[in-house]
C-alpha positions, 0 to 999 in steps of 0.5 A: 722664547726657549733657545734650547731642545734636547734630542735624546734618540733612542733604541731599545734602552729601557735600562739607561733612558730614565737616568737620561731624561732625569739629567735634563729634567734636573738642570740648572737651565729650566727653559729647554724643550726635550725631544725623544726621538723612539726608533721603533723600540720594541721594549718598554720605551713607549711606557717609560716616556709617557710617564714624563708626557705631563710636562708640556716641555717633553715631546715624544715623536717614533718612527714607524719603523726602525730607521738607525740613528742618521735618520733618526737625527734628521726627523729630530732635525725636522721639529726643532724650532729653537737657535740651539739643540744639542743631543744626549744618548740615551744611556749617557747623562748630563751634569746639572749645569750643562745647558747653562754653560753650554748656551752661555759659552755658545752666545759668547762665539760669533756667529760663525761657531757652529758647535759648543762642547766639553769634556766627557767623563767616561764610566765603565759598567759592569754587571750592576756597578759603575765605575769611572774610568777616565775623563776626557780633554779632547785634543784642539787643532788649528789644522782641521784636517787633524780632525779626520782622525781625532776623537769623537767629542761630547756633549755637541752643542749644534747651532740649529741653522748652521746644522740646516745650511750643511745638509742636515743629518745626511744619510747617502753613505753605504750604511744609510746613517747607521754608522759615525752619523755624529763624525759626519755631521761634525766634520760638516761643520768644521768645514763652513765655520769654528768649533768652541771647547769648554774646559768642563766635566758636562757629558757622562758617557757609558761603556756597557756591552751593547753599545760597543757596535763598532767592535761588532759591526767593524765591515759597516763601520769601514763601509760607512767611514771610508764613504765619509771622510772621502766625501768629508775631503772632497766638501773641504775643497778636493785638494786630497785624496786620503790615504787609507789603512786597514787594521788587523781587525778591520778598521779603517783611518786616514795614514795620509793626505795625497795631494791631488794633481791639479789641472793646468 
């Protein structure tokens, strides 16, 4: 039985997608099934991917209409039929062992782990080069609260049902999933059980200019966040209110935790 699928959703990413689909195809972990998930490009994403449709463990699934990534994540959500799957951006790539040491780290955790993950290595392209630019250890709470605020973290290693028992990838917030659809689904699930980090180098993350939405999209973004985090604090046990704080340049986070009276 394969205990892996890849979801790699994708938008318009013609130029970064094949280096996705070669990183999973190059594993060290040749049992795996790969689901690309096309939200309604309009460029040559259709063409691309047919040409890896020979192997019987790719799939290819497009939504009729542009949707955004929450629900792009829930219709992936809605195939998968393997324990595990973990999902990979489409302008991003894994090292050959990730899925190797993704799974064997995840089946050493009791059952109440929900998520898997590592470090991420950061690149930073300009023009036609790519240049390192700094490797992340993302910070470890006990508290999970620290969470609210702490980075995003990759590659996420989800155990399926624990995914389905939270909701799936929901998308009632203002912006319809748009926005922060990972942070949500993370917090979910740091809320009903563990998260385990792995000290190693296994996602590439790349910054170029058109997947820096969030510096262009800063009222969705606020829209979608403050949605978020107060139904995130309301789900782990509405004991708080959170105390927000705008930026100058629009953005929004947790400054504080405001107990919430109880009721006699």
């Amino acid at each position: 039985m394969l205990l892996i699928t890849v979801v790699i959703p994708t938008y318009n990413r013609e130029k970064y997608l094949p280096t996705a689909i070669e990183s999973v195809l190059n594993q060290s972990l040749k049992e795996w099934k790969l689901l690309i998930v096309d939200d309604a490009s309009t460029d040559q994403t259709r063409a691309i991917v047919e040409t890896y449709l020979d192997d019987p463990r790719i799939e290819y699934m497009r939504l009729p209409t542009n949707s955004g990534i929450g629900k792009t994540m829930a219709a992936a959500l809605e195939r998968i039929d393997t324990p595990y799957f973990v999902s990979l951006d489409s302008d991003d790539w894994f090292d050959e062992k990730t899925l190797e040491i993704l799974l064997d780290e995840m089946e050493r955790q009791p059952a109440t782990t929900n998520v898997v993950f590592s470090n991420t290595v950061f690149w930073k392209e300009t023009d036609d080069t790519r240049e390192l630019s700094e490797i992340m250890r993302p910070p470890i709470y006990e508290n999970k609260y620290y969470y609210l605020e702490a980075p995003m973290v990759w590659p996420r290693f989800y155990r399926t049902q624990a995914v389905r028992d939270v909701g799936g990838f929901e998308y009632d917030d203002p912006m319809e999933g748009r926005f922060s659809h990972d942070k949500y689904m993370l917090l979910k699930l740091i809320g009903t059980g563990t998260i385990h980090w792995v000290d190693a180098n296994l996602y590439h993350y790349l910054i170029h200019d058109s997947n820096n939405s969030h510096t262009k999209n800063w009222p969705e973004w606020t829209k979608a966040r403050k949605y978020i985090l107060t139904k995130i604090l309301k789900l782990w046990g509405d004991e708080y209110e959170p105390g927000f704080v705008y930026t100058p340049e629009g953005w929004i986070y947790v400054n504080e935790l405001i107990p919430k009276e109880k009721s006699s």
